[in-house]
C-alpha positions as CSV (number, residue, x, y, z in Angstrom):
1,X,44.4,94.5,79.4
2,X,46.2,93.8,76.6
3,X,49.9,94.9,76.5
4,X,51.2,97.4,73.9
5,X,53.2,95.4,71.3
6,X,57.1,97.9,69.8
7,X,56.0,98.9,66.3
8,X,57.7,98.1,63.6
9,X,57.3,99.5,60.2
10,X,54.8,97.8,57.9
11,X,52.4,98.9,55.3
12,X,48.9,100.2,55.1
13,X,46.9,101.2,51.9
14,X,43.5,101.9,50.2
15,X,40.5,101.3,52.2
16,X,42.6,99.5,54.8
17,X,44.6,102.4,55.7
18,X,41.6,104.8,56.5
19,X,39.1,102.4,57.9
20,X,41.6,100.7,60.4
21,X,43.0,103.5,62.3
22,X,41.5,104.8,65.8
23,X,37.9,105.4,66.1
24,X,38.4,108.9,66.3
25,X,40.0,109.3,63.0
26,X,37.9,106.4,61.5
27,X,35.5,108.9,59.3
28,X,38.3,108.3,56.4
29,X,36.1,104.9,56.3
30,X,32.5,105.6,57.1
31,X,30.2,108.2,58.8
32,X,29.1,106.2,62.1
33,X,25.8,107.6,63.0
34,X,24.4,108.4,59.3
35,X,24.3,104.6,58.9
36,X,21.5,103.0,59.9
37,X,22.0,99.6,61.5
38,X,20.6,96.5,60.3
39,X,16.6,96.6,61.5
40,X,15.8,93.3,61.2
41,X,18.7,92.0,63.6
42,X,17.2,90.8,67.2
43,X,20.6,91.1,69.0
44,X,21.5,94.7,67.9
45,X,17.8,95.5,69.1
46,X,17.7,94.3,72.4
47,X,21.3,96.1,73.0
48,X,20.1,99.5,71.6
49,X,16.2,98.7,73.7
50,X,18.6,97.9,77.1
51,X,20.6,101.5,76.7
52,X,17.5,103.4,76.2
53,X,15.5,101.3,79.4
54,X,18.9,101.6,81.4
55,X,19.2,105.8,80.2
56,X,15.4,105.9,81.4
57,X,15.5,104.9,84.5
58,X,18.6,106.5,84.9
59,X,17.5,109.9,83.8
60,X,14.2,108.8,86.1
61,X,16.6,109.0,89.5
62,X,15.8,105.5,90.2
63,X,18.2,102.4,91.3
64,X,17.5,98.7,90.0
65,X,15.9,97.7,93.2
66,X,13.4,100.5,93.3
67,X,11.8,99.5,89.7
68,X,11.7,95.5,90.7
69,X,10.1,96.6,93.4
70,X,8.2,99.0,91.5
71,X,6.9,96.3,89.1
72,X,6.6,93.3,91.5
73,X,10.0,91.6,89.4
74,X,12.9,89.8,90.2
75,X,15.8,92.3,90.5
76,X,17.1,89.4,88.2
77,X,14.8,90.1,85.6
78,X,15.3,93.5,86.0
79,X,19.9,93.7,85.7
80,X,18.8,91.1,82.1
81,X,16.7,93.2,80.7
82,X,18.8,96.2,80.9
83,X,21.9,94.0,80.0
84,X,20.0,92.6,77.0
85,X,19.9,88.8,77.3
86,X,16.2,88.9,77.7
87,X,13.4,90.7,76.2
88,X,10.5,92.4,77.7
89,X,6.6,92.1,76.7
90,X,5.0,94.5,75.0
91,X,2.4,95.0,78.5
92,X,5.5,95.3,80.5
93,X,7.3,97.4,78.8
94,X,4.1,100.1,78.4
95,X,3.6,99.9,82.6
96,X,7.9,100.4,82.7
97,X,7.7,103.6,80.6
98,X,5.0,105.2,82.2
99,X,7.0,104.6,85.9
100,X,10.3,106.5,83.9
101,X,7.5,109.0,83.4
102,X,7.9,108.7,79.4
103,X,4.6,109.5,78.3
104,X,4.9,111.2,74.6
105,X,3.3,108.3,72.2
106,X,5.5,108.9,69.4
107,X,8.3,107.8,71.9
108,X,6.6,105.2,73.2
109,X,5.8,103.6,70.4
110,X,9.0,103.5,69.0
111,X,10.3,102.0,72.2
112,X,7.9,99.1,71.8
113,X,8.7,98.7,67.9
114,X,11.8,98.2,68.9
115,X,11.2,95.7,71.6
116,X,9.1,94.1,69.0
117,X,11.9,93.3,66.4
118,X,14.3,92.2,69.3
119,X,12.3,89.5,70.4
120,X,12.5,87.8,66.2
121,X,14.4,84.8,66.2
122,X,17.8,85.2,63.9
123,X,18.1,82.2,61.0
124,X,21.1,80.9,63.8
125,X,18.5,80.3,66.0
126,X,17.6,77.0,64.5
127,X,20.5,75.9,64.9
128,X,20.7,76.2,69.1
129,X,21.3,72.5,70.0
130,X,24.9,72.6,68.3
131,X,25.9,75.9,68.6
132,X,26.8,77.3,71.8
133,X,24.6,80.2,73.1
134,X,28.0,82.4,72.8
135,X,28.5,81.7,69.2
136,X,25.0,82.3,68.2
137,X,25.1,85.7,70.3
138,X,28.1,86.6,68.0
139,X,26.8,85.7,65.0
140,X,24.2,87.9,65.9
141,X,26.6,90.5,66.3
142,X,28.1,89.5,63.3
143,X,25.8,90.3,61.0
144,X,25.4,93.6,61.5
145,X,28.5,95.0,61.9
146,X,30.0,97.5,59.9
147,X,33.9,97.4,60.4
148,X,35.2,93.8,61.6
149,X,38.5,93.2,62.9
150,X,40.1,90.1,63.8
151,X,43.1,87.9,64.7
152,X,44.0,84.2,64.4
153,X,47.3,82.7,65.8
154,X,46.5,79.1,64.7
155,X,43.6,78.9,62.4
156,X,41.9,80.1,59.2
157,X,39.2,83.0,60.3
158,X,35.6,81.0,60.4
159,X,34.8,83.8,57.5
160,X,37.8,82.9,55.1
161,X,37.0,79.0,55.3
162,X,36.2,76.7,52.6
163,X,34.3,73.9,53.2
164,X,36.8,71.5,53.3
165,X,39.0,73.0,55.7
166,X,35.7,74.3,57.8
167,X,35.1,70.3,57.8
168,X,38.7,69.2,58.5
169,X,38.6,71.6,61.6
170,X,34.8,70.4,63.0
171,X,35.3,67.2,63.0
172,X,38.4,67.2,65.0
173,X,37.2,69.8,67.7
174,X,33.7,69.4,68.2
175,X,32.5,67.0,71.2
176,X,30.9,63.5,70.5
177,X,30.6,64.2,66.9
178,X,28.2,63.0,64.7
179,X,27.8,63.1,60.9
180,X,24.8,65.5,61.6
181,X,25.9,67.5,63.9
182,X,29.5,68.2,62.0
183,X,27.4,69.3,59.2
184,X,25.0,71.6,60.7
185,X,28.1,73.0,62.4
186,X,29.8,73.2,58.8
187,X,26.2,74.5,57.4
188,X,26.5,78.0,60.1
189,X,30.0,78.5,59.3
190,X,29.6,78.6,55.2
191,X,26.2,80.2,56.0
192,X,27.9,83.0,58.3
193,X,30.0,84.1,55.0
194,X,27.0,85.3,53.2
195,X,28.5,88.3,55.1
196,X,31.3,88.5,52.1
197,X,28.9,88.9,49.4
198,X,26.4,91.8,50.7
199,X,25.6,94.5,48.3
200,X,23.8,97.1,50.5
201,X,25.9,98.2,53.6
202,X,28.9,95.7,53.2
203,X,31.5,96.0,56.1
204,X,34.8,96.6,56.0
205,X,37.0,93.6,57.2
206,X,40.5,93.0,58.3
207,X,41.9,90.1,58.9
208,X,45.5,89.6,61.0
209,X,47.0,86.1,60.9
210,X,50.2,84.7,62.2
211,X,52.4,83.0,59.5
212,X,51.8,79.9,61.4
213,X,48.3,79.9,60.1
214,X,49.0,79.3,56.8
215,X,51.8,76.8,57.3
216,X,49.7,74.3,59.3
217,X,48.2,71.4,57.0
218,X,44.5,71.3,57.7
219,X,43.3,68.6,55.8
220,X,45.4,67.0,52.6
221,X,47.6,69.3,51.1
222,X,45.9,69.6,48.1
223,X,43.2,70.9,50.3
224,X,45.3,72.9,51.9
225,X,46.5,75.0,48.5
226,X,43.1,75.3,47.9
227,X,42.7,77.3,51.2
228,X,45.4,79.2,50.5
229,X,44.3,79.7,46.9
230,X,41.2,81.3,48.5
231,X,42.7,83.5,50.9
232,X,44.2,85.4,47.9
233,X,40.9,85.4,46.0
234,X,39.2,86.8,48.8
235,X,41.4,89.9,49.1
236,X,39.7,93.0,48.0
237,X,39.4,96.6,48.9
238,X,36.5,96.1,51.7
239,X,38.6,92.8,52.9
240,X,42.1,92.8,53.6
241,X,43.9,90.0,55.2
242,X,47.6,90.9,56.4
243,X,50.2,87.7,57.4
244,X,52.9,88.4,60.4
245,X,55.9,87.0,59.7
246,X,58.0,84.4,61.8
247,X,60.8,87.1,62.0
248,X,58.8,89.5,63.6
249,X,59.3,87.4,66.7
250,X,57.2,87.0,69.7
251,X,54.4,89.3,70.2
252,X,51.4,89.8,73.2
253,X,48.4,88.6,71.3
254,X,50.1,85.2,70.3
255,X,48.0,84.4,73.6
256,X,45.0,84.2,72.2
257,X,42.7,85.1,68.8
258,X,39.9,88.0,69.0
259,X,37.5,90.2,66.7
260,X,36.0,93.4,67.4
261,X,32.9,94.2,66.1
262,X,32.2,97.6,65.2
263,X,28.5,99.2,64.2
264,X,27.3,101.5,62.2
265,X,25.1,103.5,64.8
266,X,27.0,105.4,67.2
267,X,24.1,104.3,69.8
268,X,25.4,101.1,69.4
269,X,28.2,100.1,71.5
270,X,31.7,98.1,69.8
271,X,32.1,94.3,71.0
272,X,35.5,91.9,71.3
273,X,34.9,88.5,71.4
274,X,37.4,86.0,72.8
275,X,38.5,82.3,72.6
276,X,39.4,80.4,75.1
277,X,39.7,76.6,76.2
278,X,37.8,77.7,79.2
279,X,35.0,79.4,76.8
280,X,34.5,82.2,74.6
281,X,33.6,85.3,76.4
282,X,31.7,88.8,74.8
283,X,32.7,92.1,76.2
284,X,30.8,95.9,74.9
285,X,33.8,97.3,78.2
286,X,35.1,100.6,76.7
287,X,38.6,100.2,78.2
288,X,39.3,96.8,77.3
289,X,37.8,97.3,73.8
290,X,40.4,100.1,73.5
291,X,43.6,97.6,74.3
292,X,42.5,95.2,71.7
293,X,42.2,98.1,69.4
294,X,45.8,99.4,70.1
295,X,46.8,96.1,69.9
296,X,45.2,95.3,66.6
297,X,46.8,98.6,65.0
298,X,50.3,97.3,66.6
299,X,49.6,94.1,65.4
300,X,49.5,95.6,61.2
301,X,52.8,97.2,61.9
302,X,54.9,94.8,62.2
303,X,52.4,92.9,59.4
304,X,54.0,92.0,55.6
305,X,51.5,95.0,54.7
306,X,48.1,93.9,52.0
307,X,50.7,93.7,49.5
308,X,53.2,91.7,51.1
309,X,51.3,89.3,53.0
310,X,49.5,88.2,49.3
311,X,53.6,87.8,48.1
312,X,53.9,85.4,51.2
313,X,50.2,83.2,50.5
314,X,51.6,83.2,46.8
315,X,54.7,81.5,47.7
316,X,52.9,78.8,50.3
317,X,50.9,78.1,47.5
318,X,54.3,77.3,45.4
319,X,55.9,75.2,48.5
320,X,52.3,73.1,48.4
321,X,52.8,72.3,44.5
C-alpha cells in the first residue's frame, strides 16, 4: 500500500475540482450508474459476465470445485472464467445457468448477449505480436473509462504524446527493434489518443507529472518544445494536467508511475495499472485501489494547481527557445 504523502496547499478548479475528489463525493463529476458503459468493448464485458457467473454460483451455495466437477471442467477453466481472462461458449454458458438454477429467459438471454460481445476482438487485437498481452488488456480498459487518473515521474503520459516524442521513446525501449515493429508500436500509441477527441461519453482525465518530466530532452529540442507546446494545447476542462515542482521535495509515488481507471457503471469495478521493470501488473483490489486514490489526491496538493502548472510548461517552452 501506498503511503500517505503531508499535504501541502495547492489548487483545484472547474471540472478538476469536482471530478477528482473521493469516490464518494465524486457525483460533482458524473452520475456512476446512469451511464451506460461502452457496449461494444470485449474487456468490460467479460469483467461485468465474470461478476454476474461468480454472484451466481455464489448466490447458488456452491464452491469452484463443485461446478468443475459439476460440468466435467478444469477447476482452471473454471477460477478464468470467473476472473475474466477467458470467455465461455454460448452451449456452456446455457448448461452453467441452468446448474445456478437461473432459469427466467429474459435473464438468460441477456447473460448470453453479453457473453457474446465479450468474446469480439478489440481493434488492439491486431496488433498482439508487439504489444504485450498487459498492455492490450489496458487499452481495453482504456477505452471505456469514464474518469482516468494518472501519474508519470519520468515520461510524457502515452495519451499526451506526439509522434515524435512517442517515436524517440520506442525506439530506445523496445526489444530488438525493427523499423516495423517501432511503428506499429507508435501506430497503438497515436491510435489509443482517439480517446481525447470523443464526442459522446468523453472522460474526464487528469494527469500528474513530476517537473522532471518536462525537463528531460526526449528527442531534439526543437522536438522537445513541440511536446511541451502540446501539453498546453491539450489542457481543457475534461483534461487537466498538473506539474509537481522540484521544491515540493521527495514524495512516495516517485517510486513508480500508475493510472486508475474508473467506469461509468457502478457494476463495473475501478482498475490501477502499474509499471515496473519486472512487468506491468493490473489490479480491480478495493484496498489497494483506495491508496493510490489517496495518493493521487495528495499528489495535486502539493501540485502548481491547472493554472500554475500551465505557468511552469510556458516557461520550459521559453528556456527551449
Amino acid at each position: 500500500m501506498m503511503p500517505a504523502i503531508n499535504p501541502q496547499p495547492g489548487s483545484m478548479t472547474g471540472v478538476a475540482a469536482g471530478a477528482a475528489g473521493n469516490k464518494g463525493t465524486r457525483m460533482a463529476a458524473g452520475n456512476k450508474g446512469t451511464r451506460m458503459t461502452d457496449a461494444s468493448n470485449p474487456m468490460v464485458r467479460r469483467r461485468r459476465l465474470r461478476g454476474e457467473l461468480r454472484t451466481a454460483r455464489q448466490e447458488a451455495g456452491l464452491t469452484q470445485e463443485q461446478v468443475a466437477s459439476a460440468m466435467d471442467w478444469s477447476l482452471s477453466k473454471v477460477i478464468r472464467i470467473e476472473a475474466g481472462s477467458v470467455g465461455i461458449s454460448t452451449n456452456d454458458l446455457k448448461v452453467l445457468l441452468r446448474y445456478y438454477k437461473i432459469l427466467d429467459p429474459i435473464r438468460t438471454n441477456e447473460l448470453i448477449a453479453l457473453a457474446r460481445a465479450a468474446r469480439e476482438s478489440p481493434w488492439s487485437s491486431k496488433y498482439r505480436d508487439v504489444v504485450p498481452a498487459r498492455l492490450l488488456q489496458f487499452i481495453e480498459y482504456e477505452t471505456a473509462t469514464y474518469i482516468r487518473r494518472e501519474f508519470d515521474h519520468l515520461l510524457v503520459p502515452g495519451l499526451l504524446q506526439t509522434e515524435e516524442y512517442a517515436h524517440a521513446i520506442i525506439q530506445r525501449y523496445v526489444e530488438k527493434p525493427t523499423d516495423e515493429k517501432i511503428e506499429a508500436l507508435v501506430e497503438v500509441r497515436m491510435k489509443r489518443q482517439e480517446l481525447l477527441t470523443k464526442k459522446v461519453d468523453a472522460p474526464l482525465l487528469f494527469f500528474i507529472l513530476d517537473e522532471a518530466v518536462v525537463h528531460r530532452h526526449v528527442g531534439s529540442t526543437a522536438a522537445m518544445r513541440r511536446q511541451i507546446r502540446h501539453l498546453i494545447d491539450m489542457a481543457a476542462p475534461r483534461l487537466t494536467i498538473e506539474v509537481i515542482p522540484y521544491s515540493s521535495g521527495a514524495h512516495p509515488a516517485m517510486e513508480r508511475p500508475f493510472v486508475i481507471l474508473e467506469f461509468p457503471d457502478v457494476a463495473d469495478d475501478d482498475v490501477l495499472y502499474l509499471e515496473s521493470p519486472r512487468g506491468d501488473t493490473l489490479s480491480d483490489e478495493p484496498e489497494e485501489i483506495l491508496s493510490y486514490r489517496e495518493a493521487f489526491e495528495q499528489l495535486r496538493k502539493i501540485s502548481l494547481g491547472p493554472e500554475g502548472s500551465l505557468t511552469c510548461l510556458e516557461k520550459v517552452i521559453a528556456e527551449l527557445a
